[in-house]
C-alpha positions in Angstrom: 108.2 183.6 63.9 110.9 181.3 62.6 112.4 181.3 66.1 108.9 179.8 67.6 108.7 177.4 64.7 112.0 175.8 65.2 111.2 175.5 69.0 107.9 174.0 68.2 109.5 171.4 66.1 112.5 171.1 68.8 109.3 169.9 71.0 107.6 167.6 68.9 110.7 165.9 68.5 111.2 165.6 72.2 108.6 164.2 72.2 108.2 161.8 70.1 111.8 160.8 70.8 110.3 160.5 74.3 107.8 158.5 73.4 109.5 155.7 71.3 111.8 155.7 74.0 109.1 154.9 76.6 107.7 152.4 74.4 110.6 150.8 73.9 111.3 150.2 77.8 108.0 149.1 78.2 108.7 146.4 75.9 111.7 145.5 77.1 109.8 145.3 80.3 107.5 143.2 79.0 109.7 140.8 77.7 111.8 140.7 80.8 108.9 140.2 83.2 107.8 136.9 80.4 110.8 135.8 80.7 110.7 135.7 84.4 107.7 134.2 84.6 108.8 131.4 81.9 112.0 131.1 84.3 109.4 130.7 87.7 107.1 128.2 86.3 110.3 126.3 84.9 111.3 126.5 88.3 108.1 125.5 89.6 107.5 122.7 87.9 111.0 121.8 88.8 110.2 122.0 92.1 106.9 120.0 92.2 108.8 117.1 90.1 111.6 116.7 92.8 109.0 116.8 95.4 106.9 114.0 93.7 110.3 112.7 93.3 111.7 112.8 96.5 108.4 111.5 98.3 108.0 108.7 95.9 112.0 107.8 96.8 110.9 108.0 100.4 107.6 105.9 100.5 109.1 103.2 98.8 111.8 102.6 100.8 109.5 102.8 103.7 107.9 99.5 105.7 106.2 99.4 109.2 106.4 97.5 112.1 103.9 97.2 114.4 104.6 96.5 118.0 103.2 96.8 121.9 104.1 99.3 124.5 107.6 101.3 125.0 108.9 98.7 127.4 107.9 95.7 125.5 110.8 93.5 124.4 109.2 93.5 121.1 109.8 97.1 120.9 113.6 96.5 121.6 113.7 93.9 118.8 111.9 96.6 116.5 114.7 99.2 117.4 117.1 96.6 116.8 116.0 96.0 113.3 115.5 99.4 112.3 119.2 99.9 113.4 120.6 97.3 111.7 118.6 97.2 108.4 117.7 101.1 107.7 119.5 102.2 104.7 118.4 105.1 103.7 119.3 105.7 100.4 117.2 105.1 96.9 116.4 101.7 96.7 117.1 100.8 100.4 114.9 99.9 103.3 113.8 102.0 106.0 112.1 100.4 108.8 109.3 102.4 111.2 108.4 101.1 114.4 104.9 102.0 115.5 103.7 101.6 119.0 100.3 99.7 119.1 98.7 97.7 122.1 99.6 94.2 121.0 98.4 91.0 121.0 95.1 90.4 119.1 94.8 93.8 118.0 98.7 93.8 116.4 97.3 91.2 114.0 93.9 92.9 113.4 95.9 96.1 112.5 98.2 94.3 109.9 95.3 93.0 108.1 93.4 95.7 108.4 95.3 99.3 109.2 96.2 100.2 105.3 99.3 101.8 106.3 100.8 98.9 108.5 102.9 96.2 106.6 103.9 94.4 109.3 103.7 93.2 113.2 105.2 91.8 116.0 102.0 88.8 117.3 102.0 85.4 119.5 101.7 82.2 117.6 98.3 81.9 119.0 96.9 84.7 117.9 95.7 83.1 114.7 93.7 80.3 116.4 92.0 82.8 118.9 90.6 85.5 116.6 89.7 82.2 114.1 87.9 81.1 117.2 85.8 84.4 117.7 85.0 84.9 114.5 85.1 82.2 111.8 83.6 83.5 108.8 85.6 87.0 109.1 89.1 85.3 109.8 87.9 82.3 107.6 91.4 82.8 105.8 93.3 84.8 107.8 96.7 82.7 107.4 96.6 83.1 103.4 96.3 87.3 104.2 98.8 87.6 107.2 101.6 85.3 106.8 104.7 84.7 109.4 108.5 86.0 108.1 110.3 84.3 111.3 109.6 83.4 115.1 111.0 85.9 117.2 111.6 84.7 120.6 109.7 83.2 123.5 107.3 85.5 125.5 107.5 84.5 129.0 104.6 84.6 131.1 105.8 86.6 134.2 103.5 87.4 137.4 105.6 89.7 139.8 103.4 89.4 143.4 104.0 90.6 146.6 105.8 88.8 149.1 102.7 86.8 150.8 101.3 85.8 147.7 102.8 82.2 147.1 101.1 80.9 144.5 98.5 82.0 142.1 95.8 79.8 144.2 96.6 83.0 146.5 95.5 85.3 143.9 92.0 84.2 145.0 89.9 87.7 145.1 93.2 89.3 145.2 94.0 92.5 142.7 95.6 91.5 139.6 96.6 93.9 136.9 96.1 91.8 133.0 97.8 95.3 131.1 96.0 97.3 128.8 92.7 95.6 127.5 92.7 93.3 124.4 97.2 93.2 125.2 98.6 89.6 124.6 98.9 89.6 128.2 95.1 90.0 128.9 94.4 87.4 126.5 96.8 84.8 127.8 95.9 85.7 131.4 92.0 85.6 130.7 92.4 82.0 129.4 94.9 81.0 132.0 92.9 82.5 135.1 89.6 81.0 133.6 90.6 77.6 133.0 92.3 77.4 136.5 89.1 79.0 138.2 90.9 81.4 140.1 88.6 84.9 140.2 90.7 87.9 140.7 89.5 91.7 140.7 91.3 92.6 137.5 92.6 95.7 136.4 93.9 96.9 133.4 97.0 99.4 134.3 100.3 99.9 132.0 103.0 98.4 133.4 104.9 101.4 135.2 101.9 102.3 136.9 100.9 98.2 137.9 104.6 98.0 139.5 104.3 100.9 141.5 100.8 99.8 142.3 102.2 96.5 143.6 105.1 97.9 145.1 103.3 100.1 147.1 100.5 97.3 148.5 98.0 98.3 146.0 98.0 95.2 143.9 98.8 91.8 145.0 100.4 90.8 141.6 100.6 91.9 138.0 101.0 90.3 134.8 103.3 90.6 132.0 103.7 88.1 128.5 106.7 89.3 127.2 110.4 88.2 126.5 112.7 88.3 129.5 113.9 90.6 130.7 111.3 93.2 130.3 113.1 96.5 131.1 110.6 98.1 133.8 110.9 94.9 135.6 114.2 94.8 135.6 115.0 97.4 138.0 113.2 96.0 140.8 115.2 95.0 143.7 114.2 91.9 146.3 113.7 94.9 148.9 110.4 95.9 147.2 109.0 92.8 148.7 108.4 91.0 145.5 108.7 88.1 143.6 107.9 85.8 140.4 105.5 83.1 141.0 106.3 80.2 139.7 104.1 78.1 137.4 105.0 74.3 136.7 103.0 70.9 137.5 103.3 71.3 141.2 102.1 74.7 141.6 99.2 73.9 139.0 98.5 70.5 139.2 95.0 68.5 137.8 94.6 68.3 134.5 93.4 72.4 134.1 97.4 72.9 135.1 98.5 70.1 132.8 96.3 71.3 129.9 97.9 75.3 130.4 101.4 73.5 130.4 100.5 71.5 127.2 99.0 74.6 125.3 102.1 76.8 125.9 106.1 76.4 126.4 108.4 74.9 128.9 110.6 77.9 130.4 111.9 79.5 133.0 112.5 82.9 134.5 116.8 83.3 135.6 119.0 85.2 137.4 120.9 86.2 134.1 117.5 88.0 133.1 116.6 89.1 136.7 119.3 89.1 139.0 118.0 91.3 141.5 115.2 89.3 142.1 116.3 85.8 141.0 118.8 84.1 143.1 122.1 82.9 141.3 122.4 79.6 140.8 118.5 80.0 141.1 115.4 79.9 138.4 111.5 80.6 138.2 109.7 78.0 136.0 107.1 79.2 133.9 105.2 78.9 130.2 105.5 80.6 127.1 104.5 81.9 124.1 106.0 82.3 120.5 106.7 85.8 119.8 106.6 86.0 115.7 107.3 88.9 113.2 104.5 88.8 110.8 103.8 90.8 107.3 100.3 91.5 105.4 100.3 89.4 102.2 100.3 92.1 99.3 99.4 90.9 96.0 102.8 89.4 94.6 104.7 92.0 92.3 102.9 94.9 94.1 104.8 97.7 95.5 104.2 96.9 98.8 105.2 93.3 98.0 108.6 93.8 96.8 109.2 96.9 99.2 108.6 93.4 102.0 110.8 91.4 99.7 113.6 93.5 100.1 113.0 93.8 103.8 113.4 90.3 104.5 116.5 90.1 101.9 118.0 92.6 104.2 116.7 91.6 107.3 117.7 87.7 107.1 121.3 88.7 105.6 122.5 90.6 108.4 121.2 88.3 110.7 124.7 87.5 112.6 124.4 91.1 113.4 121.6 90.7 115.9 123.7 88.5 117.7 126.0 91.4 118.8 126.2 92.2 123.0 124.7 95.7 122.1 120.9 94.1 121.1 118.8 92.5 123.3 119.5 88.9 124.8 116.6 87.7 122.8 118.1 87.4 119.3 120.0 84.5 120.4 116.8 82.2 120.7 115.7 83.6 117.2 116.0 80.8 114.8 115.1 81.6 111.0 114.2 78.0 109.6 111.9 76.7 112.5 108.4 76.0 111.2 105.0 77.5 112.4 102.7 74.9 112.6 99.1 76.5 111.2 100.9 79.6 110.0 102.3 80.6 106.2 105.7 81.5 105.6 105.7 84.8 103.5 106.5 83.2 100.2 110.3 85.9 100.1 111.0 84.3 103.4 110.9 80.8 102.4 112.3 81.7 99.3 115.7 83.3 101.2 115.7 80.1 103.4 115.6 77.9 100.9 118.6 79.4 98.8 120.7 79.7 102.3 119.4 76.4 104.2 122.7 74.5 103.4 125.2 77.2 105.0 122.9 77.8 107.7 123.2 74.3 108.5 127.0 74.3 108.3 126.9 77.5 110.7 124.9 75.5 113.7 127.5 72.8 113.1 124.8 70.5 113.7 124.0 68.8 110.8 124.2 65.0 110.9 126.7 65.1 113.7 125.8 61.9 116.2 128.1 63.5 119.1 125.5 66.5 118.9 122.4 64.6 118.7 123.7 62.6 121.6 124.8 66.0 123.9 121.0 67.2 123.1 118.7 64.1 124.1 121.1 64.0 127.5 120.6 67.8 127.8 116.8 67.1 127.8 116.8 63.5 129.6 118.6 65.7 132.5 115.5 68.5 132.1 113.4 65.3 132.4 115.0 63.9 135.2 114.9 67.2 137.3 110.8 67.4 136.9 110.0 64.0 137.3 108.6 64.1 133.6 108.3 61.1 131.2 108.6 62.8 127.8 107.8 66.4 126.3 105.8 67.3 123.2 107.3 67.9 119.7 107.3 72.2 120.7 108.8 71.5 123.8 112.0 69.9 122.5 112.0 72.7 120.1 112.2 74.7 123.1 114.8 72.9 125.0 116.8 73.2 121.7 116.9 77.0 122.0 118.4 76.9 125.5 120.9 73.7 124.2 122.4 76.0 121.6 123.0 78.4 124.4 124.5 75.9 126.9 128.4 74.8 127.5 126.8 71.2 126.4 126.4 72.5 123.1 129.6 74.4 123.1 131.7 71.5 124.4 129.8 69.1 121.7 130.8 71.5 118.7 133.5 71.7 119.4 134.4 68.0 119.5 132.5 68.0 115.9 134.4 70.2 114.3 138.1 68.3 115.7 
């Protein structure tokens, strides 16, 4: 009996051993799994705040740019910029490029797209959408306001051999690019007040050029800086060629009123010289290419994301001038006024602080040998027309290709002995 007894008591001690022991796990458990679970929502909510972080650091660094088609020189220049400017890091700028269709629509998406700050558009993109609607673009120029004019868009018709001038276009197929482009709205206006009905089309480019390559198209149309990239690997033995538009292969006062509304230029060898001649140019008319931004409310987020932009932008200027951009940042002038336009108030603001070095960089100044070398460069452009005299954005212009000339260079550099 006392042998059962002391086994008995052997078991309830087992067991109850057994069971504080159990109990005590399970509360060790219990405190390891709270402690885990304090240790993932710590690292949760670490997580989500680096997050929110990390895409607040990367929208607020970020500004758009919206241009035409791939091949478009303004596409170039908005490769160029993000190249130059893009600086990643906190506090920096990083630019995005975003392909749109151009022309009127690039402006309508600045003021309108929410998530586009700014655009590549042609100086007379204001007046025309003013034009087709003035009580919705009443005040356009106080809500989309110019940074800096770009670079001259050249009005470039590539037409098969036979066609001579654009009198031959007469029921001929043209291709005006993609509908509501800068080129379709240029070329509607141009063809219209000239009177010459074409069947139009409305191809890219790469397809219009193969298109008129192969006999399909007489001619097609492009408004964009020179040289544009798919043109520029044609060859004469494609049996094409530029037209060329000036006051003898437009004349009356329709061609006098086109060469009045637009630019003095020319289409060269340098840009085309597979299909221009050396020694050899194509004249032609223009447009101003500008780089526009949506007015934000001053002080706004979006604002001073733009304001550092154009801090950026306009103080590594020099380095669009390198051989590895495009041709066109040469003619790109930071202090020339747009008549009609707004200067986004940052912009003026830079160009005011820097307008006396920028002065002392173009050597021009108040030299009289330079002003001298510039009216001969454009009494010589005179001469070679048979023109009188050129309007105020003409001369402006001509100064562009003075800067670029061995006049110029040979008059600085008397200046500065």
């Amino acid at each position: 009996m006392r042998s059962i007894t002391v086994k008995l008591t052997s078991a309830i001690a087992l067991f109850l051993f057994a069971g504080a022991t159990t109990t005590a796990q399970a509360e060790s458990q219990q405190r390891s799994t709270a402690s885990q679970q304090r240790s993932a929502a710590s690292q949760q909510r670490w997580t989500a705040a680096n997050y929110e972080e990390k895409v607040r650091q990367t929208n607020d660094i970020a500004v758009s740019i919206v241009v035409s088609g791939i091949t478009c020189t303004c596409a170039r220049f908005a490769e160029d910029i993000r190249n130059v400017v893009n600086d990643l890091r906190p506090g920096g700028v990083r630019v995005l490029p975003v392909l749109g269709v151009g022309g009127l629509q690039n402006l309508n998406d600045v003021l309108f797209l929410k998530n586009i700050d700014m655009g590549v558009v042609e100086e007379d993109n204001l007046r025309m959408l003013k034009q087709r609607d003035p009580r919705l673009y009443a005040n356009i120029e106080q809500q989309v306001q110019y940074i800096t004019r770009l670079y001259n868009s050249e009005f470039q018709v590539l037409a098969r051999n036979d066609i001579k001038t654009i009198d031959d276009l007469r029921g001929k197929r043209v291709n005006f690019n993609l509908k509501d482009s800068q080129t379709e709205v240029t070329a509607d206006a141009v063809f219209d007040k000239l009177k010459i009905e074409a069947v139009r089309s409305n191809y890219d480019n790469d397809l219009a050029i193969r298109k008129v390559v192969a006999g399909e198209l007489a001619a097609m149309i492009v408004l964009t800086g020179a040289p544009q990239t798919a043109l520029a690997k044609l060859k004469a033995e494609d049996g094409v060629h530029f037209l060329a538009f000036d006051e003898h292969t437009m004349p009356g006062l329709a061609g006098k009123e086109i060469l009045n509304d637009y630019l003095p230029t020319e289409l060269t060898h340098d840009q085309y010289p597979a299909l221009i001649p050396e020694g050899t140019s194509v004249p032609t008319f223009g447009n101003r290419a500008l780089l526009v931004a949506y007015a934000w409310p001053e002080g706004s987020m979006r604002y001073n994301k733009l304001a550092r932009f154009v801090r950026e932008f306009f103080d590594k200027m020099d380095q669009f001038r390198d051989s590895a951009r495009h041709p066109k940042w040469k003619e790109v002038n930071i202090a020339t006024e747009m008549p009609a336009w707004t200067r986004f108030k940052p912009a003026a603001a830079w160009i005011a602080e820097h307008r006396a070095e920028m002065t002392a960089a173009t050597g021009i100044g108040d030299s009289a040998e330079l002003r001298l070398a510039f009216e001969q460069f454009v009494n010589q452009y005179l001469a070679s027309r048979g023109l009188r005299s050129i309007t105020s954005s003409e001369r402006e212009a001509m100064f562009a290709k003075f800067v670029e000339s061995p006049e110029f260079q040979t008059a600085s550099k008397n200046t500065k002995h």
